[in-house]
N, C-alpha and C positions, 0 to 999 in steps of 0.2 A: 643829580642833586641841583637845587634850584635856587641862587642868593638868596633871593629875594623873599623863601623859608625864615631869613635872620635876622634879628632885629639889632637895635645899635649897641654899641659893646661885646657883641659877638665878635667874639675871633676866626672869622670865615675861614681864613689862609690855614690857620692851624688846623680847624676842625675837620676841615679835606683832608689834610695832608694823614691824618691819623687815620681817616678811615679809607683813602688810596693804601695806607699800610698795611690793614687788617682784610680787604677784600680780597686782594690775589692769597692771602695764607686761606682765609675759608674756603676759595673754589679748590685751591690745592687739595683742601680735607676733604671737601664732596667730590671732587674728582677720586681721592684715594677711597671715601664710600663703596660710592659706582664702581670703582674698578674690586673691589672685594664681591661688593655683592653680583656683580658680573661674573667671575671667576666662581663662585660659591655655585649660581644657578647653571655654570655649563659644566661643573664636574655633578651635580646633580643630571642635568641631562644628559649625561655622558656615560652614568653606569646603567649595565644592562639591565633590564628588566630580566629577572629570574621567572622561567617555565620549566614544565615537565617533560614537553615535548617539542621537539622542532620537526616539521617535516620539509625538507631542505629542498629545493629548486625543480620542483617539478611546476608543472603544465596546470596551472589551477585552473577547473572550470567549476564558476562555483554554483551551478544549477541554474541559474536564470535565463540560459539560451543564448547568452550573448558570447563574444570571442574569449579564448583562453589569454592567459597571459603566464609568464615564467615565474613563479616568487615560492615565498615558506607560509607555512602555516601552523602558527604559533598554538600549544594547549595546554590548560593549566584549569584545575580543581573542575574538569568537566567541561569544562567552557572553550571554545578558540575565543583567546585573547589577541590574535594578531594574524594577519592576513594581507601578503604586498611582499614587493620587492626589495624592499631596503627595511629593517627592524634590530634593533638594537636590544638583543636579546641573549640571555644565558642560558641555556636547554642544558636539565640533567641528562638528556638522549637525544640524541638525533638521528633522524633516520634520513639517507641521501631518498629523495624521488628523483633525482636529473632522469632525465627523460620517460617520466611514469606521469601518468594524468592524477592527478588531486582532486576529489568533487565530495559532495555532501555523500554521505550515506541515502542508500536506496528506501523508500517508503514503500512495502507492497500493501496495497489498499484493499487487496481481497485476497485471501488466505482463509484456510480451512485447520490450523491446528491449536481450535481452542482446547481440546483435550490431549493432544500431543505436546504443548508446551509444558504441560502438567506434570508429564512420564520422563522417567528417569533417564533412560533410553533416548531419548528426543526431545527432550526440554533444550540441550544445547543448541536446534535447529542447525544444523553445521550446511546442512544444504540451502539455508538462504546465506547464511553468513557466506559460504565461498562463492557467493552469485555478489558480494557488496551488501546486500539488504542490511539494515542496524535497525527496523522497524516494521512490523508486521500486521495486519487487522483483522482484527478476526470478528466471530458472530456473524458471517456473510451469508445470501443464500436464505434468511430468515430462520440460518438453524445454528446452537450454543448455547453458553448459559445466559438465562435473565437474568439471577440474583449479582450484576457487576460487581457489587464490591467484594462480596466473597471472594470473586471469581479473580480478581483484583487484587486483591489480598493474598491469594493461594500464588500469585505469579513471583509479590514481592518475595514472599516468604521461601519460594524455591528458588529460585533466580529463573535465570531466561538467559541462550546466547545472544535474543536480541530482546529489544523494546516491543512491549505489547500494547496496543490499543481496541476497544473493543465498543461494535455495535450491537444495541438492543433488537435481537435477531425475533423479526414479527410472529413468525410460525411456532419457534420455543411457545414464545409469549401467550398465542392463543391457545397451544395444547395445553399451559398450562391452566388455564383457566376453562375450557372449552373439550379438554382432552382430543380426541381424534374426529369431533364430530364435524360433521360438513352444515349444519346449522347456520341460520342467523343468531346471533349473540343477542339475548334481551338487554334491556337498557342496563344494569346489576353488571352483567359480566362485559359491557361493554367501558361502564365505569372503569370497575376493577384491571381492567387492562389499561389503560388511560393513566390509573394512579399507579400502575406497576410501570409504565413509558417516564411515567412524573418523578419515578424513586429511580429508574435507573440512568434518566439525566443528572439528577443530583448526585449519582454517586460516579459521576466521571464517562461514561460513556459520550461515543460521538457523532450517534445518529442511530438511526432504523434501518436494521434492512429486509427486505423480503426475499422470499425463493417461490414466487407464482407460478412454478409448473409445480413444485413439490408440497406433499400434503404433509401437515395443514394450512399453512399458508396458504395454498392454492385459493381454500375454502371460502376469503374472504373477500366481503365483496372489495371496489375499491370504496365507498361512502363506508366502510369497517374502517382499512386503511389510513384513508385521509382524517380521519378523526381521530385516532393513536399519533398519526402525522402533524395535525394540530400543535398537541403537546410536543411533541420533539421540537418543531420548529420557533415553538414560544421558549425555549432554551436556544435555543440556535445552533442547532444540529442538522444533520443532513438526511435524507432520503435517498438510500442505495438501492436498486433493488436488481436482481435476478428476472426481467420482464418476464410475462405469462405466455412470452409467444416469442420464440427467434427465428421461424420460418415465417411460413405465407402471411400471419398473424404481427409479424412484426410491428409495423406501422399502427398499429391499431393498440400494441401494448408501450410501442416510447408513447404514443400518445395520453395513454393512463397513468404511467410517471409522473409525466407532465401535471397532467390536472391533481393528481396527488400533491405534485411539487406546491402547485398555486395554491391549493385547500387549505395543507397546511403549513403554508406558508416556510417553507423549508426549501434549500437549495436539493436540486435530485440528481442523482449519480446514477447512469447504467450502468450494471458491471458485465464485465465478458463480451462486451458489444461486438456482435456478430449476426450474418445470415445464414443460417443454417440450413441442410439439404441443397444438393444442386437446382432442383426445381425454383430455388427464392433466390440464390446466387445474383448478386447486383443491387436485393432490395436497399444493400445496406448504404448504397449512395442514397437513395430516398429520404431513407429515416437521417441521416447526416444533416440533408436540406431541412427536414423538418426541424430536427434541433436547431439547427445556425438559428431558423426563421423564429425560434422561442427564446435564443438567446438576442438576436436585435432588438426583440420586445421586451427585455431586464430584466429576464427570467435568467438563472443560475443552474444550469444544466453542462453534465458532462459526462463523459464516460471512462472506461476503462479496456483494455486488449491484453491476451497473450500471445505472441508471436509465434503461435504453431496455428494449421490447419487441420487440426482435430479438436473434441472439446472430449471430457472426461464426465461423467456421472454412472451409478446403478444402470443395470439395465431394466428397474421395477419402471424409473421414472421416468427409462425412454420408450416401452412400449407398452408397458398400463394404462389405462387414463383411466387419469384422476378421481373418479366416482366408484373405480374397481381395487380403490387403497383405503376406502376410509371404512374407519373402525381401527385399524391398523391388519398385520402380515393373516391372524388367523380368521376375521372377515375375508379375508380378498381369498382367501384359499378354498372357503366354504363357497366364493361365487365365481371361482373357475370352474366346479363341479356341478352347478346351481344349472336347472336345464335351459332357463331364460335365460340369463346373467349370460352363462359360460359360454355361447354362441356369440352374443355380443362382442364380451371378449375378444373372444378369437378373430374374431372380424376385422378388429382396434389394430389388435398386435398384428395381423399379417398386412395391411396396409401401409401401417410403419416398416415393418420389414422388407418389404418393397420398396419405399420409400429411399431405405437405408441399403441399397446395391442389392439388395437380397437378402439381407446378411452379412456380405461381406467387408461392410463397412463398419459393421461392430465388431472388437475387439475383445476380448477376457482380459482385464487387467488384474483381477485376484476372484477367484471363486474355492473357497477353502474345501469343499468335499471331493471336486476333481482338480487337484493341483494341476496337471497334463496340462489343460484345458488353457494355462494363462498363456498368452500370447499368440492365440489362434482366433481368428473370425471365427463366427456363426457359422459360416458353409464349408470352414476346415472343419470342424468339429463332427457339422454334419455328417458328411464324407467319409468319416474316420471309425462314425458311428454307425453307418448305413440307417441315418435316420435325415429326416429334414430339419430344416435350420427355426421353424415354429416347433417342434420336438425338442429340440436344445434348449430353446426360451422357456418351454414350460416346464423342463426338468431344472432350469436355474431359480423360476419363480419358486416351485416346490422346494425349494433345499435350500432357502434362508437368502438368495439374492446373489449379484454381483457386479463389482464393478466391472465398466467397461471404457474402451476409450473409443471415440466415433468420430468414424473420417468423416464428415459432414461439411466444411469448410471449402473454401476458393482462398486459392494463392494469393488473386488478383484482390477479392474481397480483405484480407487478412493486409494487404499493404495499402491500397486505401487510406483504412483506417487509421493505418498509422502515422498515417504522416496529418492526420486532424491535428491541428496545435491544444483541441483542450479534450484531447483520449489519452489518459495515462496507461503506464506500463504496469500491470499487475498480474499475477500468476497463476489466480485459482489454484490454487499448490498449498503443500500440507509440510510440515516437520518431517522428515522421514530417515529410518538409517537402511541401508542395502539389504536385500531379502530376495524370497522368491518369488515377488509377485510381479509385475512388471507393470507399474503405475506411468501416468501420461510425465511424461522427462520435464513436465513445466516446472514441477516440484524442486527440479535441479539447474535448469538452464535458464529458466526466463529472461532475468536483466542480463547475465554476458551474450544469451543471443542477439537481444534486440543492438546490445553494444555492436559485438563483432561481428553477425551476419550481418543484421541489416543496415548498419552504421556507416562501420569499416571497409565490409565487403562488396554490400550490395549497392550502397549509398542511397538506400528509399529513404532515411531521415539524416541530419547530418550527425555529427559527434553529439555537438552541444544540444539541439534538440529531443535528443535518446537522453542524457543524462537530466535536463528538464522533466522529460514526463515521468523520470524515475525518484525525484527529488524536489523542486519547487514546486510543480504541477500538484502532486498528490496532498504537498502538506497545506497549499492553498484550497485543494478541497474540502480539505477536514475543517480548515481553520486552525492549523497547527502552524504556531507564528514562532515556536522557538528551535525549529529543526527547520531543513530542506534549502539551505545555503551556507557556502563558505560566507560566513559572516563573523567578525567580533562582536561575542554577547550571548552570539547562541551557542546551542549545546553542541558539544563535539562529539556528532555522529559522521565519520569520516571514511572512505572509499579510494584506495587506490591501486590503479589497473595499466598493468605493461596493455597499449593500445596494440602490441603487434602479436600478443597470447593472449587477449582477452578472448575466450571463448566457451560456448557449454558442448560438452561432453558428450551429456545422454541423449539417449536417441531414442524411438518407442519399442526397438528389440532389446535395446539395454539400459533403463531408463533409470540404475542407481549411480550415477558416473557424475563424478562432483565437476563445478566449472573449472576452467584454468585462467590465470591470468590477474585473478585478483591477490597483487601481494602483503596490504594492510588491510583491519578496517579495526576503528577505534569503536567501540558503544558508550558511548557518553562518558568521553576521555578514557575508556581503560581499552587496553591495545587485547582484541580478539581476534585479531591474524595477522602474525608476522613474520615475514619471506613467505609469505605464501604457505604457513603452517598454522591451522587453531594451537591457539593457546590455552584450552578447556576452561578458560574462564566465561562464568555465565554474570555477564554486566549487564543486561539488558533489565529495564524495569519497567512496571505496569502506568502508562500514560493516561494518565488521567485529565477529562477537559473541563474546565470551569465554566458552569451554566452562566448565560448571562438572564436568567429568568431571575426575577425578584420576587 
C-alpha cells in the first residue's frame, strides 16, 4: 500500500490499520478454502477405481518385445483399463498370476476354420483357446466365403470361443464368377470380381489372399491378381498369399507377391513361409535376403511360420498338377483314363513322389473309405498292400481325395525363419475336436510350442520375441490397432501361461492332445479359461476393419 495513493484529509493511520485487520482473517479463510478443497480432491483420489477384473502380480510382457516387468492388469466392460505396478483399484475378482507370465492374447493370422467356426461341435475352437489364441483369420489359402458380411453375421449370431477376422479369399472369388475354369477372365468378369473385392472391403474384411498352387486360384494370372489387389489396397488392406511355388520355384514366386504388393499398392503377407523338399533346403535364406532387400526400399512385406517340419494339405494338390484339376474331381477323373492325358499324369505324380522320399514322406492324415490307412506313409501302405506307393495315390485320387501330412521341411530351415523379427507365429490349423483321423498337431500345439520348445527350451527366440510374433507383430500386419498389447484402452484379449508347463501336447502319432500351461485367457473381457479349464463360453466375435477408401 502506497501513501502517496491519499490525498489530504485522508486518515492514512486508520485506513491501514483497518485493512492490516481484515487481511490476516481473509488468508485465514483462503487458507481454510485450500485446505477443504485439498482434502476434498485427495479423498477423491484416494477411492479406488471400481473393476471386474484384477489380474494380480504376474510377469506382464505386454507384446512389444521389450523386458517383462511384475504388476496387475486391470479389466473392465471389455477394455484393460489399467496396467503397472502400483493401481488404486476395487476388482469384483481377482485372480493371483504371481509367477505366471501376463501377455495380450495370440493373433493366428492363418487359420483354416471358416466353416468350422460355424458347427456346433467346433465353433467353441477350444484347441486354439488352450494354445492362448483370442483371435483367429480365416479366408486363407484363397479359399472361404466371399459374401463377408453374411459370413460375419453368421459368426455374431452363433458366437465363437474366440474372435474372427476374415480375408477375401482370391480362388472362392474367381470360382465364383469364373467357376472351375483355368481361362483368362474377359474385361465383364474381370470387373465383376473387382466390384465383389469392393463389397467385401466395405463389409469389414482385411485383405486378399490367394492359395497359387491350388485350383482355381492357381488359374490366375498375376496382372488378374494385382488388379483385384488394386481394389483391396485402395482400402488399405493387405495381400496374403499361399505363394505358387515353395520349392525350387520359391524365389521366383516371393518375387510375384512382391510386384502384386507394388501393383496394387497393398502391403503383402507370405504365409507358411518355408523351403520345401530337401533338394531347395537353404533357399529359404535367399528369399529372406530378397524380402529384407524390398523391405529397405518401403515396401511392407512380411511373412508368417509354423513351428513344425512338416506342412499339411490334400494329396490331389501335392501330386496333381494343376492343369490335371481343372473342371473340378469328375474332369480330372476322366483325364487319368484319357490315353494322352493319363501318361502325362503319371509322369507328374511319380516324379513328386520321388521327390517326396518315395512316399515315405507323405502321411494319411484322414482318407474316409480306408480308415486303416491314417497314419501310415505311401510305402507302408504300399507294403501292406503288396501294391506300389503310385497304386496308392491313384486309388486315393479315385475315391474322393485325402489329406496328408508331408515331411518336406529342414529343422535348420524351420529356426531360421524364426528367429526373422518381421515372420509371425501362425498355425495353418483348423477348429477341431478329437477323432480318428490324425490331422498335423499344428491345429493343437502351435503358439505353446513356439513358447516352450523354442523359447523356453531351445532358446532360438527369446520369451518376449515368441510372444511379439504371436501378438503385436500379427495385429500390426492386419492393421488391427485395438488388440495385440497390454495396453489401457484396448480390448481385453488376454493370455496367461505357467512359463515352466507351457507346452503342446500333440504330436503327428497323436495329434488331438490339447496344450498345457495355459491357465487364463479373457476374449474381449469375458474369462474363457480359468485354472486351466474352458468355461464353454463363446465370447469371441466377428472383427470387422474399417475401409479407409472414400
Amino acid at each position: 500500500m502506497n501513501p502517496a495513493d491519499y490525498g489530504p484529509g485522508d486518515n492514512v493511520d486508520s485506513d491501514l490499520s483497518t485493512k492490516a485487520d481484515i487481511m490476516p482473517q481473509a488468508c485465514v479463510r483462503f487458507g481454510l478454502l485450500c485446505g477443504a478443497l485439498l482434502t476434498s480432491w485427495l479423498a477423491v483420489a484416494a477411492e479406488p477405481q471400481r473393476v471386474e477384473v484384477l489380474l494380480k502380480g504376474g510377469t506382464l510382457h505386454d507384446g512389444s518385445g521389450g523386458n517383462p516387468v511384475v504388476g496387475d492388469v486391470a479389466i473392465s466392460k471389455g477394455k484393460i483399463v489399467g496396467v503397472g505396478t502400483v493401481m488404486n483399484v476395487d476388482a469384483d475378482w481377482v485372480l493371483d498370476c504371481k509367477g505366471l507370465v501376463v501377455c495380450p492374447g495370440f493373433i493366428d493370422l492363418h487359420n483354416h476354420s471358416d466353416r468350422d467356426i460355424l458347427k456346433p461341435e467346433t465353433r467353441a475352437n477350444l484347441n486354439f483357446l488352450t494354445q492362448g489364441c483370442t483371435t483367429v483369420v480365416t479366408g486363407n489359402c484363397g479359399s472361404g466365403p466371399v459374401d463377408a458380411k453374411d459370413y460375419y453375421d453368421k459368426v455374431d449370431q452363433l458366437g465363437a470361443g474366440t474372435n474372427i477376422a476374415h480375408l477375401l479369399p482370391q480362388g472362392s472369388l474367381r470360382q465364383q464368377v469364373l467357376e472351375m475354369s483355368a481361362r483368362k477372365p474377359s474385361d465383364s468378369e474381370l470387373n465383376r470380381m473387382r466390384e465383389l473385392a469392393d463389397k467385401a472391403m466395405r463389409d469389414g474384411v482385411w485383405g486378399m489372399s490367394s492359395g497359387l498352387i491350388y485350383v482355381p486360384s492357381s488359374y490366375a494370372t498375376t496382372d488378374e491378381i494385382a488388379s483385384i489387389a488394386e481394389v483391396v489396397g485402395r482400402h488399405g488392406g493387405i495381400y496374403a498369399s499361399h505363394i505358387r511355388g515353395e520349392g525350387s520355384g520359391l524365389l521366383q514366386s516371393v518375387d510375384e507377391a512382391i510386384e502384386i504388393g507394388k501393383r496394387g499398392h497393398t502391403p503383402v503377407h507370405i504365409s507358411h513361409f518355408k523351403a520345401s523338399e530337401s533338394a531347395n533346403w537353404g533357399l529359404v535364406r535367399q528369399a529372406v535376403a530378397r524380402i529384407q532387400k524390398a523391405r529397405e526400399a518401403g515396401l511392407k512385406v512380411t511373412a508368417d511360420q509354423y513351428p513344425y517340419n512338416a506342412s499339411s494339405t490334400s494329396l490331389d494338390a501335392t501330386l496333381l498338377p494343376t492343369w490335371a484339376l481343372e473342371g473340378g474331381r469328375d474332369a480330372m477323373l476322366k483325364r487319368l483314363d484319357d490315353p494322352e492325358q493319363g501318361p502325362r499324369i503319371r509322369k507328374v505324380v511319380a516324379d513328386k513322389l520321388q521327390r517326396s522320399a518315395d512316399g515315405t514322406a507323405l502321411r494319411i492324415a484322414r482318407f474316409t473309405p480306408r480308415p486303416k490307412w491314417t497314419g501310415k506313409n505311401l510305402v507302408q501302405i504300399a507294403e501292406a498292400e503288396n501294391k506300389s506307393a503310385i497304386d496308392i495315390a491313384y486309388e486315393v485320387f479315385r475315391n474322393g481325395g485325402a489329406q496328408i501330412v508331408h515331411f518336406s521341411m529342414s529343422e535348420d530351415d524351420v529356426r531360421f525363419v524364426m528367429a526373422v523379427d518381421w515372420v509371425a507365429t501362425a498355425s495353418d490349423g483348423r477348429a477341431f475336436i478329437p477323432g480318428a483321423d490324425q490331422p498335423h498337431p499344428r491345429s493343437y500345439g502351435t503358439f505353446t510350442r513356439k513358447l516352450g520348445y523354442y523359447a523356453l527350451n531351445e532358446n532360438v527366440v527369446s520369451l518376449s520375441q515368441a510372444i511379439r510374433s504371436a501378438t503385436s507383430l500379427p495385429a500390426e500386419i492386419l492393421g488391427m490397432s485395438d488388440r495385440g498389447l497390454l495396453k489401457a484402452g484396448l480390448v481385453a484379449d488376454i493370455a496367461v501361461f505357467d512359463r515352466s508347463e507351457v507346452s503342446d501336447t500333440a504330436t503327428f502319432d497323436e495329434p488331438h492332445r490339447y496344450s498345457r500351461g495355459v491357465k487364463f485367457v479373457f476374449v474381449n473381457g469375458q474369462p474363457a479359461i480359468i485354472h486351466g479349464a474352458p468355461t464353454g463360453g463363446l465370447f469371441g466375435k466377428a472383427l470387422r476393419r474399417t475401409t479407409t477408401a472414400k
